[in-house]
N, C-alpha and C positions, 0 to 999 in steps of 0.2 A: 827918493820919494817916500813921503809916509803916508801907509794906505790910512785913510780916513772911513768911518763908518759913512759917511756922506756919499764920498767917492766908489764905495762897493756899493752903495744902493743904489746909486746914478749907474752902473755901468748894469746891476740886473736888472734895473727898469728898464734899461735902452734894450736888454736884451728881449725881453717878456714884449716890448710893444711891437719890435724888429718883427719876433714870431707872430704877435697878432698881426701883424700888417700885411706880411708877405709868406707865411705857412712857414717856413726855413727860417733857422737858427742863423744871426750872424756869425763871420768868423770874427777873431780875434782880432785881426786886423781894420775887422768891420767898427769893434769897438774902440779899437786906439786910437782912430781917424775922431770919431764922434765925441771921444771923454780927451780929443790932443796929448794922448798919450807917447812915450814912446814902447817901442816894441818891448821892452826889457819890463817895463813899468806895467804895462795889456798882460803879460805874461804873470805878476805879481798880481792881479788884480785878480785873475781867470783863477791860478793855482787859489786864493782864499774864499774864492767861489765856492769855488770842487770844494775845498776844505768845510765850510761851513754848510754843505750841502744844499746851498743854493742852489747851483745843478752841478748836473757830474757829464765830465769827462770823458771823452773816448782814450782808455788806457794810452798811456805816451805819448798822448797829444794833446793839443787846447782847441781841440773840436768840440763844439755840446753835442752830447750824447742825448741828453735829457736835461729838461726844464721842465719840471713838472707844470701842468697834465702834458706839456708838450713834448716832443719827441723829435727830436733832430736827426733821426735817419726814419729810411719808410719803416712802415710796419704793418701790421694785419687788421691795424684799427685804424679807420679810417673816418675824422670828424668833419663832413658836409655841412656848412654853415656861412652864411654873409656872401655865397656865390664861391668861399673857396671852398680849400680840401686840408684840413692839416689832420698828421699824425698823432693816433696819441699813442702811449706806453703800453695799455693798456686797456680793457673795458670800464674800468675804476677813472683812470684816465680821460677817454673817452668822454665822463658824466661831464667830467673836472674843466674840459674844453667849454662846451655848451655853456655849463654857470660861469665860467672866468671870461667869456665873451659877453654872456647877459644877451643869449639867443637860442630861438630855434634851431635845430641840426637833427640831421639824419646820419646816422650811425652805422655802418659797416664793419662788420666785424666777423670773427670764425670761431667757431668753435674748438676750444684746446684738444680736447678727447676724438675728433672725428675729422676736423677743417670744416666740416658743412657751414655753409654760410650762415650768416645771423644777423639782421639788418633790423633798428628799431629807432623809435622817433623821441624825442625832446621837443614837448609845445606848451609852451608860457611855463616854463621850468621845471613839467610832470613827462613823465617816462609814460609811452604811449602803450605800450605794453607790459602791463606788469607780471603778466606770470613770465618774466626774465628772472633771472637772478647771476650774480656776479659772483663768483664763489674766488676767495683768496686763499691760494696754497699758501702762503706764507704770513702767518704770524706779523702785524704791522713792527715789533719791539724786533722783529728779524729784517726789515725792508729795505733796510740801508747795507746790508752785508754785501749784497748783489743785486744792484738796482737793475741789471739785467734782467737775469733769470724772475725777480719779483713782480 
């Protein structure tokens, strides 16, 4: 098979609408079914994903780890919005949900320095609270070192 720019965009659209649809990331095998792939070929497709930073990888496997703003395992941010619940990576994350659905959402969230909780609203695409602020430990030119820890 030769991966085609076509065929890598078809498989992270399917994934991007999968997470808007259902909060969860498909698997790999969720995309092989959908793009008639076979598994060798899903595998080819997911690996130039990860590579081009479409989303990344759960080290050693063809899990999404991350689709940005989305987040394919839990986490401490949590984006309320269209009756569901999805994950985001982050509070940066979190905004990134809201405008990439093109809705209101209520936001759950902790605070890094204490856990104290921190809960704030998005309505007609303004931050209901503005004395928030999002502070980024990490340098955007460093974000891709450790999509984790960023």
């Amino acid at each position: 098979m030769t991966l085609t720019d076509e065929l890598i965009w078809n498989a992270r659209a399917y994934v991007y609408q999968h997470l808007a649809d259902t909060t969860h990331a498909p698997t790999m095998d969720d995309v092989a079914v959908h793009l008639q792939l076979s598994h060798a070929e899903a595998i080819e497709v997911f690996d130039e994903l990860n590579a081009r930073h479409a989303f990344f990888l759960e080290p050693g496997t063809h899990d999404i780890r991350i689709a940005n703003p989305f987040s394919g395992v839990p986490t401490d941010f949590i984006v309320r919005t269209q009756g569901k619940a999805y994950y985001a990576n982050c509070a940066w994350d979190a905004l990134g949900i809201a405008a990439a659905l093109h809705s209101d959402a209520v936001i759950n969230a902790t605070y890094a320095e204490d856990d104290a909780p921190l809960t704030f609203t998005i309505c007609a695409g303004q931050m209901q609270q503005p004395e928030a602020v999002v502070h980024l430990l990490v340098p955007f030119q460093n974000w891709h070192d450790d999509m984790v820890f960023t």
